[in-house]
C-alpha positions in Angstrom: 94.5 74.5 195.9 93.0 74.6 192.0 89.4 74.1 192.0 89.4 70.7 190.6 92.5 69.2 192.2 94.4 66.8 190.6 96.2 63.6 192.5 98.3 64.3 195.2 102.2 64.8 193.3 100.5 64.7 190.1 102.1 67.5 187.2 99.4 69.4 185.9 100.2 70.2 182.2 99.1 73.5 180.9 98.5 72.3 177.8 94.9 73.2 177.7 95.1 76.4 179.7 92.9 79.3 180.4 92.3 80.9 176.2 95.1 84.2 176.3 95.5 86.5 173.5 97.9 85.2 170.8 101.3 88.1 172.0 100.7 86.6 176.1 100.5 83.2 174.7 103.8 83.5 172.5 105.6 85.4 175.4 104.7 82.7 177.9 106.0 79.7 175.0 109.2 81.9 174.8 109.8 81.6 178.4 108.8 78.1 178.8 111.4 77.1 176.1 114.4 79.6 177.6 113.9 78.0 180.7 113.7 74.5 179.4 117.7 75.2 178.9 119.0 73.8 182.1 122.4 76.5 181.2 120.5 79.3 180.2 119.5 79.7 184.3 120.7 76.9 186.4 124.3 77.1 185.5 124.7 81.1 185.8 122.9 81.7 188.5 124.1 79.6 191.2 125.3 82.9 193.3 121.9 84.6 192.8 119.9 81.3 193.5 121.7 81.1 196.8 121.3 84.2 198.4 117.8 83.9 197.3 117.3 80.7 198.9 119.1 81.9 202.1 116.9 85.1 202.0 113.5 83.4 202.4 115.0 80.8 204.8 115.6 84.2 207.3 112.4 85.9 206.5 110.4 82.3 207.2 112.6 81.2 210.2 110.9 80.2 213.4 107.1 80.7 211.8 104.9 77.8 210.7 103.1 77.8 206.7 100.1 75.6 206.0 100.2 76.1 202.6 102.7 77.4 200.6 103.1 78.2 196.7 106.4 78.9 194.7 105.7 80.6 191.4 108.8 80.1 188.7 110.0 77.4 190.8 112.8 76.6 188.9 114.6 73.7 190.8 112.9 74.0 193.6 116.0 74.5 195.6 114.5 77.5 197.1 111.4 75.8 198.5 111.4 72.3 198.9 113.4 72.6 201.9 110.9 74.1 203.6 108.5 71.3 203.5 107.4 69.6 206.5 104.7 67.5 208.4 102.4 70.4 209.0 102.8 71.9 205.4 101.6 71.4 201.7 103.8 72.9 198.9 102.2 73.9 195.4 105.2 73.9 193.1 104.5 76.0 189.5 106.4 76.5 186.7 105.9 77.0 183.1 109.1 74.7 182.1 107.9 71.1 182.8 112.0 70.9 182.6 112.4 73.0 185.7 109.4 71.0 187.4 111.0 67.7 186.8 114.3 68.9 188.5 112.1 70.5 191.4 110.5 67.0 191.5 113.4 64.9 192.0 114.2 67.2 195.4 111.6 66.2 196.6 112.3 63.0 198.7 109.5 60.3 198.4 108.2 60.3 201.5 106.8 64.7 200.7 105.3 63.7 197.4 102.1 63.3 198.8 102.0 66.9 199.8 103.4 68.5 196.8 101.3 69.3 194.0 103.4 70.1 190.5 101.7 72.6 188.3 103.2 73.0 184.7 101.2 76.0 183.8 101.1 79.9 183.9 99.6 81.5 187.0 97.7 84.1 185.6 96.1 80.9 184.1 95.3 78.6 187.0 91.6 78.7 188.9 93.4 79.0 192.8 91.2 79.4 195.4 91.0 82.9 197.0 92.5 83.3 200.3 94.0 80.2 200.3 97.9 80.0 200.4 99.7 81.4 203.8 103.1 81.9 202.4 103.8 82.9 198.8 107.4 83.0 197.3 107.7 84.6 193.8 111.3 85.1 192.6 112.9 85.6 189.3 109.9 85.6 188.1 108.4 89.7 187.1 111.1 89.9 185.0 109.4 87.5 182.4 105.4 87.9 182.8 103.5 89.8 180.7 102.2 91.8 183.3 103.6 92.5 186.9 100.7 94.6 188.1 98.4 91.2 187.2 100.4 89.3 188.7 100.9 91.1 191.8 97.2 91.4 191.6 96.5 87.7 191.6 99.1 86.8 194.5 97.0 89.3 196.5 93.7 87.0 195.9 94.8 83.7 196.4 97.0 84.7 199.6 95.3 85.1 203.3 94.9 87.8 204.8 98.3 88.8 207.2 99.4 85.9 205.1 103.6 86.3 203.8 104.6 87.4 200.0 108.3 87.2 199.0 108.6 88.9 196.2 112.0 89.3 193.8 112.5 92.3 191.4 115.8 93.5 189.6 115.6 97.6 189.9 116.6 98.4 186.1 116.5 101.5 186.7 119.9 101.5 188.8 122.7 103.3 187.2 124.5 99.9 187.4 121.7 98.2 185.5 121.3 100.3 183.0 124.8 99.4 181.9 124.0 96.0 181.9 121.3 97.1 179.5 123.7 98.5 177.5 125.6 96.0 177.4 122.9 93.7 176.4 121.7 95.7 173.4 125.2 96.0 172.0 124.9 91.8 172.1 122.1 91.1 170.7 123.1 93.2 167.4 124.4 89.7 166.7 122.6 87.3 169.0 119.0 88.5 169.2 117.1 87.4 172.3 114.0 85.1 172.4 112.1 88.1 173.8 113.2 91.2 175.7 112.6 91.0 179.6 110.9 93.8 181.3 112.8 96.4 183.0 111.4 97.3 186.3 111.8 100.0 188.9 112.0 98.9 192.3 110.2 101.7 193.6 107.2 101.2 191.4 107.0 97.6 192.4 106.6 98.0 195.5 104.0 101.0 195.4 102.2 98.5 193.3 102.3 95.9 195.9 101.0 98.6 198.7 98.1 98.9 196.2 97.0 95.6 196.1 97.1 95.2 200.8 100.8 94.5 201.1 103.1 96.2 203.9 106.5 96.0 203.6 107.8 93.7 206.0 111.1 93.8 205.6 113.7 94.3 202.3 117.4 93.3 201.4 118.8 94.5 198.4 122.2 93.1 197.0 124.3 93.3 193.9 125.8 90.5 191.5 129.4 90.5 190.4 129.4 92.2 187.0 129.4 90.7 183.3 132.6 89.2 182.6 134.2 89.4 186.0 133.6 85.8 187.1 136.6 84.5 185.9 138.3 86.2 188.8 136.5 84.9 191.2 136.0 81.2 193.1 132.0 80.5 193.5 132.6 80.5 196.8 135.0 84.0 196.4 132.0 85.5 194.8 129.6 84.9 197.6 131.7 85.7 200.6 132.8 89.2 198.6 129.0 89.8 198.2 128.1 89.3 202.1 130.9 91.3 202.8 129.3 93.9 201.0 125.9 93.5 201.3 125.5 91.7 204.7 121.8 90.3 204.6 118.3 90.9 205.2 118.5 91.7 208.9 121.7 93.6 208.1 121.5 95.1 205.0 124.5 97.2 203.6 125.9 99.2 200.9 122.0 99.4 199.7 122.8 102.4 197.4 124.9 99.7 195.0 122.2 96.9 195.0 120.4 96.1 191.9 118.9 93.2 193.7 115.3 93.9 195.9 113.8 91.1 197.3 110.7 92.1 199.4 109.3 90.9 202.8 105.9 91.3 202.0 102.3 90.7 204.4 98.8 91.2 202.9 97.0 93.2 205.3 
């Protein structure tokens, strides 16, 4: 819950947010207008969206949330089916785009326990120890700080309460081709801004900083640039389950470029 909060299903707008210095506030514009382009995520990413969304349906299977928050929501497709009587969902994202979609998921009869926040979260006034269940994928990738961010997550989430928490390793071998690749592109098509590359393994030391235990991990890979015109969407999932099993059974982990974390705050 923000301090002052707003009416029930109400988007917040983060037009008057928290004052940042002038590089954080230009970053986060930069993102908020990338993701604005339905294509430039929605479209793309249907494979990684999916075993996401089927990921934190396993890890929050059979256990009961109060409150939950989804940072970077994007569609919502990853969270809104997890609403229910006993639950409230906050929904944040810095593309009122994105928040619109995630708003029409909702069906009408939830609205009054979803609250849509259109801002950054390093800029909103939570309330400490108040969210049980906190999902935050695609998203460290794009801040301007993971450590902060991981920081704050530990101070609005309960104690023994549940983190899920997405990273892309770049520094995988496999990655760092992608990186390659990427530079030799944007000799001609510059980028917005550069997105950060993170190791794994620092991530989640940083986590264990901050209270969290690792709960529980499943790492996967994503077909490679250029290659999905040889496969069905439905040909590309399968072939990565095959590989990669899930999050209970979690193969192949040595190819993964994909790490999303079951985390608890102790």
């Amino acid at each position: 819950m923000i301090a002052k909060e707003p009416p029930a299903g109400e988007i917040q707008s983060g037009k008057n947010p928290v004052p940042v210095g002038h590089s954080d506030a230009d970053r986060i514009e930069k993102v908020r207008s990338l993701f604005d382009q339905r294509a430039a995520y929605l479209d793309r990413r249907q494979l990684d969206i999916r075993l996401r969304r089927e990921t934190v349906d396993r890890v929050v299977q059979g256990k009961q949330y109060s409150e939950i928050l989804d940072i970077g929501c994007g569609d919502g497709s990853i969270s809104v089916p997890l609403l229910n009587s006993n639950c409230r969902l906050t929904l944040l994202d810095v593309s009122p785009g994105m928040l619109s979609i995630a708003r029409s998921r909702v069906p009408e009869e939830w609205l009054s326990r979803v609250e849509f926040v259109n801002q950054d979260f390093m800029q909103v006034p939570f309330e400490k120890n108040f969210f049980d269940l906190v999902i935050c994928v695609g998203v460290l990738a794009h801040v301007v700080s993971p450590r902060d961010l991981i920081a704050k997550i530990a101070s609005v989430l309960k104690p023994n309460g549940t983190l899920i928490l997405e990273c892309t390793n770049g520094h995988h071998l496999l990655d760092r081709v992608n990186q390659l690749r990427n530079h030799l592109a944007w000799l001609f098509h510059p980028p917005k801004y550069k997105m950060n590359i993170l190791s794994a393994t620092a991530i989640r030391k940083t986590a264990g900083q901050q209270g969290f235990k690792l709960a529980g991990e499943f790492r996967y890979g994503l077909p490679l640039p250029g290659t999905a015109r040889f496969y069905s969407a439905d040909g590309a999932y399968t072939t990565t389950r095959s590989l990669f099993g899930d999050i209970d059974h979690n193969r192949n982990r040595w190819l993964a470029t994909q790490h999303i974390f079951h985390l608890v705050r102790s």
